[in-house]
C-alpha positions in Angstrom: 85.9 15.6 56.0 89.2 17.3 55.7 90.5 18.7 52.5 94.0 18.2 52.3 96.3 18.5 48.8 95.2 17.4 46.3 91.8 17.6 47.2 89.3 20.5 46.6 87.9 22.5 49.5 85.1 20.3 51.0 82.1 21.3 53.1 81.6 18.8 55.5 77.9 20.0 56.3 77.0 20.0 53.0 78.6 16.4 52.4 76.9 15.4 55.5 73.3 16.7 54.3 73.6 15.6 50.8 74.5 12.0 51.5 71.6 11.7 54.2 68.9 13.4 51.7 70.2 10.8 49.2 69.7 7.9 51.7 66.5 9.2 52.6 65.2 9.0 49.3 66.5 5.5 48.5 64.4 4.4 51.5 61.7 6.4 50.1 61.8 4.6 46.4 63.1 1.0 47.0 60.9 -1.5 48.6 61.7 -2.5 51.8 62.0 -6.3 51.0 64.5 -5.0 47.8 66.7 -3.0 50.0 69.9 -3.8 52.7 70.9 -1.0 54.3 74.4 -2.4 55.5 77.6 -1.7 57.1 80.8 -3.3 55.9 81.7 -3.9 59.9 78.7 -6.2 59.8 80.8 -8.8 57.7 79.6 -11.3 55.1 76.4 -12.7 57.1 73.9 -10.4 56.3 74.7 -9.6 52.6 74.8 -13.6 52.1 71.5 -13.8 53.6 70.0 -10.8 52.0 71.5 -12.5 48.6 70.3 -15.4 49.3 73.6 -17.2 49.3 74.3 -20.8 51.6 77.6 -20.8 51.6 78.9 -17.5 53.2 82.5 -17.1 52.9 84.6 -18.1 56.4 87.4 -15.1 55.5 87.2 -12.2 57.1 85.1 -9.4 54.9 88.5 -8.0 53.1 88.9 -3.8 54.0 90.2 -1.7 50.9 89.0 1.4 51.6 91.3 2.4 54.1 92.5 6.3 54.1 95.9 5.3 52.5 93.9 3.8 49.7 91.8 6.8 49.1 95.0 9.4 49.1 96.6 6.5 46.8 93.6 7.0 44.9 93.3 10.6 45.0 97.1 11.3 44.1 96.7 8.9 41.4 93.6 10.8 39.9 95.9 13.9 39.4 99.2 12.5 38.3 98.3 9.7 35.7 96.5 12.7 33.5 99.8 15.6 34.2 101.8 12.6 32.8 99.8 12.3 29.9 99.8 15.7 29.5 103.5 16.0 29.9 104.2 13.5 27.4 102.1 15.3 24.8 103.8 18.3 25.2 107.2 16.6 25.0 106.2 14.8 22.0 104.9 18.0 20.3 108.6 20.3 21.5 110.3 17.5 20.3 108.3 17.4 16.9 108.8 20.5 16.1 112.1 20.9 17.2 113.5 17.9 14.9 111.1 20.0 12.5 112.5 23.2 12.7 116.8 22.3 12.8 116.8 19.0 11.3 117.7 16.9 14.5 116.1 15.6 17.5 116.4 17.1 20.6 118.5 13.7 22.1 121.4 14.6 19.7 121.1 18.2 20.6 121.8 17.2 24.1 124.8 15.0 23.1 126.1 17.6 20.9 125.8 19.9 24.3 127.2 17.7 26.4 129.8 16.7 24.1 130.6 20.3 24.3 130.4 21.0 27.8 132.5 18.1 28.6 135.2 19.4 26.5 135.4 22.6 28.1 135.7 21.0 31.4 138.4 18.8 30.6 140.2 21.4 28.1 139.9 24.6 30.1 137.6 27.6 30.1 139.0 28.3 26.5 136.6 28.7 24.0 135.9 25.7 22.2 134.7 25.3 18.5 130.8 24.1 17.9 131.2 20.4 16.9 130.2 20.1 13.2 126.3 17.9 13.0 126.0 15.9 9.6 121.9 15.6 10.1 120.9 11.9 8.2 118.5 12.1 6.3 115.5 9.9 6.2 114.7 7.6 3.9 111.1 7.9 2.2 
């Protein structure tokens, strides 16, 4: 096992251990007669006949664990919640800042850029705020 971003540190002895002392002790609880111990490589005969099953499937057994899946997977894990948690802050900034000056933080930015633009095509001269008429809401 290598531990690359984002992944914590791994030991791979540990891991190694750990997954043999758990295969050990499925041996040692399941029946032999209740248990498959198979290999993906091996491809659909043996789990059809373990199952029971007459008409095995021609395909090829399909792959999706490849190692692009699993640092798909392992990206995925870390970005899908700092997106979540992103958008919560942004809600709550954006809350309180329409809270706190009576407008949203949207037509801030146009009021801003409104302003900067002017300077740019007027000169470095100091340019007056643009009065904000802030709507307000019906109840």
């Amino acid at each position: 096992l290598k531990a690359p971003f984002p992944l914590p540190d791994q030991n791979k002895e540990q891991a190694i251990s750990s997954y043999e002392e758990h295969n050990r002790r499925v041996r040692e609880v399941i029946p032999p007669h209740l248990l498959l111990e198979y290999s993906v490589e091996q491809g659909w005969d043996p789990l059809c006949n373990f199952l029971e099953i007459q008409d095995c499937p021609a395909r090829p057994f399909p792959k999706s664990n490849s190692a692009i899946s699993v640092q798909v997977q392992s990206i995925s894990s870390f970005i899908v919640p700092l997106i979540l948690v992103l958008f919560c802050i942004f809600y709550l900034f954006s809350f309180t800042f329409q809270r706190a000056t009576g407008r949203t933080v949207l037509s801030w930015v146009n009021v801003k850029l409104n302003q900067l633009l002017h300077r740019v095509v007027m000169g470095r001269r100091k340019v007056q705020p643009v009065a904000f008429e802030a709507k307000e809401k019906p109840l």
